[in-house]
KOLGU-979965 format. One record per residue (C-alpha): residue number from 0; residue in three letters; x, y, z. Coordinates in pm, 1 decimal. Layout:
<rs>
NUM;ALA;X;Y;Z
...
</rs>
This chain:
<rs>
0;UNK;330.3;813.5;-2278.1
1;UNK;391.8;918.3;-2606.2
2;UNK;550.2;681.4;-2863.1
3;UNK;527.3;394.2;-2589.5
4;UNK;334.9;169.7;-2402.3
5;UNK;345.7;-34.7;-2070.4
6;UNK;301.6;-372.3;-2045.0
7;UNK;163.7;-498.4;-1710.8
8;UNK;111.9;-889.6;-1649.2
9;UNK;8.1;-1060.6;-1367.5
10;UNK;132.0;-1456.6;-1367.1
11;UNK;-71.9;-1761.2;-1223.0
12;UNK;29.1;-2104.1;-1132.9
13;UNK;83.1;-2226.3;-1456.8
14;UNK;414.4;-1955.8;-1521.2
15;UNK;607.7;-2162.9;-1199.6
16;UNK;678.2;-2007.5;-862.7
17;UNK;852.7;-1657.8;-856.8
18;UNK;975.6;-1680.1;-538.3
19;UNK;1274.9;-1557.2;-441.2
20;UNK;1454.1;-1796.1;-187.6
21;UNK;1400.0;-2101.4;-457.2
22;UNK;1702.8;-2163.3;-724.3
23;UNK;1781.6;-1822.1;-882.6
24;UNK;1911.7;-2020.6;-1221.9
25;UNK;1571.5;-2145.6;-1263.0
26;UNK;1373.8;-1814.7;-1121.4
27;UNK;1577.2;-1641.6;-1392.4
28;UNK;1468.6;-1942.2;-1695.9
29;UNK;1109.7;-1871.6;-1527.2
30;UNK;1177.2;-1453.3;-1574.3
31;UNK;1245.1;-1466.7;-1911.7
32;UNK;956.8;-1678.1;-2021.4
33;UNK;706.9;-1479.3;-1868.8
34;UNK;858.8;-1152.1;-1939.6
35;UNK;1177.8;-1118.6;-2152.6
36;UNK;1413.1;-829.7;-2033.9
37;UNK;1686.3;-720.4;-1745.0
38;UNK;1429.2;-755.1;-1418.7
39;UNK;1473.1;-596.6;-1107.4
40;UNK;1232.4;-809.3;-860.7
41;UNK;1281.4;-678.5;-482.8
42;UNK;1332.6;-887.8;-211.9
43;UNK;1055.8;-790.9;14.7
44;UNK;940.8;-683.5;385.8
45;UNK;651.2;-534.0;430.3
46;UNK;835.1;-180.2;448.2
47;UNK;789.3;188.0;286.3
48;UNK;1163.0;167.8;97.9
49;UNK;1095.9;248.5;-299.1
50;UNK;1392.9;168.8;-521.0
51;UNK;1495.8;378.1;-823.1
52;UNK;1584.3;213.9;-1097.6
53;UNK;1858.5;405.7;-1357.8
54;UNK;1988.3;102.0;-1567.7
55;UNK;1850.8;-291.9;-1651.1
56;UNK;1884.5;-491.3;-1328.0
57;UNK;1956.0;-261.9;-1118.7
58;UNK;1869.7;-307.1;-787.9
59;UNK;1723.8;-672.9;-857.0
60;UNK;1662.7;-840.1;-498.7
61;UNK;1757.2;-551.3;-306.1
62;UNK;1573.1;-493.2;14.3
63;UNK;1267.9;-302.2;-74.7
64;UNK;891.8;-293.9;-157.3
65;UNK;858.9;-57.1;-424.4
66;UNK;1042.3;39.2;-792.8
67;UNK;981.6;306.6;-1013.2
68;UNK;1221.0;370.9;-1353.9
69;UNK;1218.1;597.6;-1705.5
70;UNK;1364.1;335.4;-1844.2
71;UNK;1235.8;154.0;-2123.2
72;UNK;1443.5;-158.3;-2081.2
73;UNK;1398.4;-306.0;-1725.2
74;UNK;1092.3;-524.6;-1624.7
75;UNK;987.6;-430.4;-1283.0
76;UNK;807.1;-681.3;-1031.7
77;UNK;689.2;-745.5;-714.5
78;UNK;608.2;-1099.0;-604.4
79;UNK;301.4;-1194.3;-349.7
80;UNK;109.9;-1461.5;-198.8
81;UNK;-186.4;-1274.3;-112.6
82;UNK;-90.6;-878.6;-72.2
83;UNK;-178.6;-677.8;-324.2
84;UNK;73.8;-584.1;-632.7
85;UNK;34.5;-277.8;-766.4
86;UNK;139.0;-125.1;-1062.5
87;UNK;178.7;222.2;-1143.0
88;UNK;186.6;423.4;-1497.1
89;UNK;253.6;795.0;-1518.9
90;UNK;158.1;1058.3;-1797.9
91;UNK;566.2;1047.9;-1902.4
92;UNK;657.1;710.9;-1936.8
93;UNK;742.4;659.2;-1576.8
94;UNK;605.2;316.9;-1457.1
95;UNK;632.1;182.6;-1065.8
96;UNK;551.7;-141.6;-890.0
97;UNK;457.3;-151.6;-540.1
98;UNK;416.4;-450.7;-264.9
99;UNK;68.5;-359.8;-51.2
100;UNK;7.5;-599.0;269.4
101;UNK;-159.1;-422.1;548.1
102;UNK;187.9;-342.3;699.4
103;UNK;276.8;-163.8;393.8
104;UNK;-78.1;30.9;371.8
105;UNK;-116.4;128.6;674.6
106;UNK;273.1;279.3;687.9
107;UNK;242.8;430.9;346.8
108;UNK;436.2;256.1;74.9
109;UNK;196.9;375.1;-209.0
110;UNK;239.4;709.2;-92.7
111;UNK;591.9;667.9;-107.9
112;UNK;560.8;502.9;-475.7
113;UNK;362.4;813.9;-587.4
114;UNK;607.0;1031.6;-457.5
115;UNK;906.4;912.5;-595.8
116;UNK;762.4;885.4;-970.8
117;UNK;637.3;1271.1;-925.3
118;UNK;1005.6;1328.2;-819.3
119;UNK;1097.6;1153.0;-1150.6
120;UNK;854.9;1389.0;-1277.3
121;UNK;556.4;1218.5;-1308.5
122;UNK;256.7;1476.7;-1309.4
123;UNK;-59.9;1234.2;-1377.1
124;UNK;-61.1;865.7;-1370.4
125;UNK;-293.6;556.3;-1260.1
126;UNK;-251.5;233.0;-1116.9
127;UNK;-345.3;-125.8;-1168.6
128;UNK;-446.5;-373.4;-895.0
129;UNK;-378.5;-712.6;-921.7
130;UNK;-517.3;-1048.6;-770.2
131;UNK;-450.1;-1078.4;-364.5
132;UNK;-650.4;-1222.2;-107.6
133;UNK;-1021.2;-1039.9;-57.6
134;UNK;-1239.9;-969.5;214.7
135;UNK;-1400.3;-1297.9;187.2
136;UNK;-1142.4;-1465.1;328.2
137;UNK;-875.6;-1203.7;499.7
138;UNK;-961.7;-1237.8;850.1
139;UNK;-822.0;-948.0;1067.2
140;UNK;-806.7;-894.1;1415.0
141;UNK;-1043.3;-641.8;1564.3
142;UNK;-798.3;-368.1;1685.6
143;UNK;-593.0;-383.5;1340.4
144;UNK;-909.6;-324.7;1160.5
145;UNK;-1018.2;-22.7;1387.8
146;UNK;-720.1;145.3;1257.8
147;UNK;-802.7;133.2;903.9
148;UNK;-1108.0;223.0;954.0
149;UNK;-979.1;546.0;1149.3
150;UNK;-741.3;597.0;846.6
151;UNK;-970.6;507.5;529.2
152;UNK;-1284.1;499.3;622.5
153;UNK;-1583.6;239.5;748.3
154;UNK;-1611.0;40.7;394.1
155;UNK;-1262.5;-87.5;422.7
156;UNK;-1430.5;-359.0;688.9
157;UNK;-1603.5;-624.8;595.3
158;UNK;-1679.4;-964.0;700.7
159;UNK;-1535.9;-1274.4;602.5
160;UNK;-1734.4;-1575.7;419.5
161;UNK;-1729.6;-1773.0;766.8
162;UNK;-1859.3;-1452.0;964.9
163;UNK;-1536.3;-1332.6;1127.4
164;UNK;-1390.9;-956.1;1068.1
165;UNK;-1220.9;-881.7;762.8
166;UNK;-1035.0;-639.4;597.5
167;UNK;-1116.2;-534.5;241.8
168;UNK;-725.9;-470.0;97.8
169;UNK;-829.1;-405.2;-242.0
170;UNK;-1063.8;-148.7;-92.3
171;UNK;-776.7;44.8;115.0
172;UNK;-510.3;70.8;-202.4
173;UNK;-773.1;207.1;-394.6
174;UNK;-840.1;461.8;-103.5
175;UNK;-479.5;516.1;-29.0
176;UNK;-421.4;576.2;-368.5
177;UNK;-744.5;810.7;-414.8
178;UNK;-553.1;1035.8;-134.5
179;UNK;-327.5;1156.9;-434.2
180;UNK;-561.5;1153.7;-730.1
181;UNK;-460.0;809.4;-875.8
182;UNK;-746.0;642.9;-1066.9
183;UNK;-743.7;288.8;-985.2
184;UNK;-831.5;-54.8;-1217.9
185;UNK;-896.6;-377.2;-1032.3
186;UNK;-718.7;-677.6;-1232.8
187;UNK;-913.6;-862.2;-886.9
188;UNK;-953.5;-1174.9;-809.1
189;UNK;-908.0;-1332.7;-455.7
190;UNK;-646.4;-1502.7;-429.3
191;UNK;-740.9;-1775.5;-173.7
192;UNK;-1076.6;-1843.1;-347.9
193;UNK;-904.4;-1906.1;-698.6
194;UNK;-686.2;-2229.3;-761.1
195;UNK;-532.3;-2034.3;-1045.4
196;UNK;-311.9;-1821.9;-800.4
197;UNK;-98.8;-1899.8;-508.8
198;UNK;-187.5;-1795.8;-139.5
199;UNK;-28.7;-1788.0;177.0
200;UNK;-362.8;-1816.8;349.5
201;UNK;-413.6;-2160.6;231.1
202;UNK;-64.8;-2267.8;325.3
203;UNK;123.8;-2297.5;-31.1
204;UNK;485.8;-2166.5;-65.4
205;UNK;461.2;-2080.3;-365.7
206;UNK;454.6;-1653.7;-527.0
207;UNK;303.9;-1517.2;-835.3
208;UNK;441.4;-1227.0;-979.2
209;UNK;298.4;-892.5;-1151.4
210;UNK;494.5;-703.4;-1366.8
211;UNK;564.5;-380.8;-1571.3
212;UNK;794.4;-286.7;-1813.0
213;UNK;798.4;42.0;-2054.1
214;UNK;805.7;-43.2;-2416.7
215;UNK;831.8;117.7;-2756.1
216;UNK;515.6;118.2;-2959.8
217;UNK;513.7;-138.3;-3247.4
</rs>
């Protein structure tokens, strides 16, 4: 990346709740304490759209599940409960975000990601996985998870803490990802097990948020 550097943060509890159909005046105080700059955070739905992002803010809760940007001065984020954020840091200072549920991995939204950061001109980059729910606890329906298995292999199944099926979803975005080269490092926690995150799965509201921004070097 030359002269710069990306920043990628993932935010807990103790930031607030970064979701997006709460008061925007005080999910934009909550932005700019956790991550000073023009943010574009997507409003979300499980799909395969990725946003490009040419100036600050652009774009900022448009329908989508992925960013990418040159830009050194927008903070892009993805907010989750338990899916998997993702972010994504190419050789040339291009940086992405991604929102993984099993929707989104199974219809290709990292490939997408990928693709439209090598369009940007991206020729190398890796990606960063942070806390979502794990296969401890991500119970999945028996069909569903023959599917994955079919598209990335046996060891994305696993088996819950309680005995049931499970899928492993930091598993499959590091396989997904592995389909195009893309090293992989696991910020992982699960996000059910650990108070310090919120999670759909145990019936909270509330989002965390993981972000990345392009910076000049100090």
């Amino acid at each position: 990346m030359g002269a710069d550097v990306a920043h990628v943060r993932c935010s807990t509890t103790a930031d607030g709740d970064f979701h997006i159909d709460g008061s925007r005046l005080t999910l934009g105080h909550r932005r700019q304490a956790f991550a000073p700059g023009a943010w574009t955070q997507l409003d979300e739905v499980h799909g395969t759209r990725v946003v490009t992002v040419t100036e600050p803010g652009e774009h900022d809760f448009d329908e989508a599940d992925a960013a990418v940007t040159r830009r050194r001065d927008v903070v892009l984020s993805v907010w989750v409960g338990d899916c998997a954020p993702v972010a994504l840091l190419g050789d040339d200072g291009t940086v992405g975000v991604a929102h993984v549920g099993w929707r989104g991995a199974i219809d290709g939204v990292l490939q997408h990601t990928v693709q439209a950061m090598r369009e940007l001109g991206t020729t190398s980059l890796c990606a960063v996985v942070g806390p979502c729910i794990g296969p401890c606890c991500n119970e999945f329906g028996a069909d569903l998870l023959r599917t994955f298995r079919d598209r990335f292999g046996p060891h994305v199944a696993s088996t819950t803490t309680w005995g049931a099926p499970s899928l492993d979803l930091p598993a499959v975005v590091v396989a997904a990802l592995a389909e195009w080269h893309v090293p992989v490092t696991l910020l992982w926690v699960c996000t059910r097990c650990d108070p310090r995150f919120f999670s759909h799965r145990r019936g909270e509201l509330g989002r965390q948020v993981m972000t990345v921004q392009r910076m000049a070097a100090a």
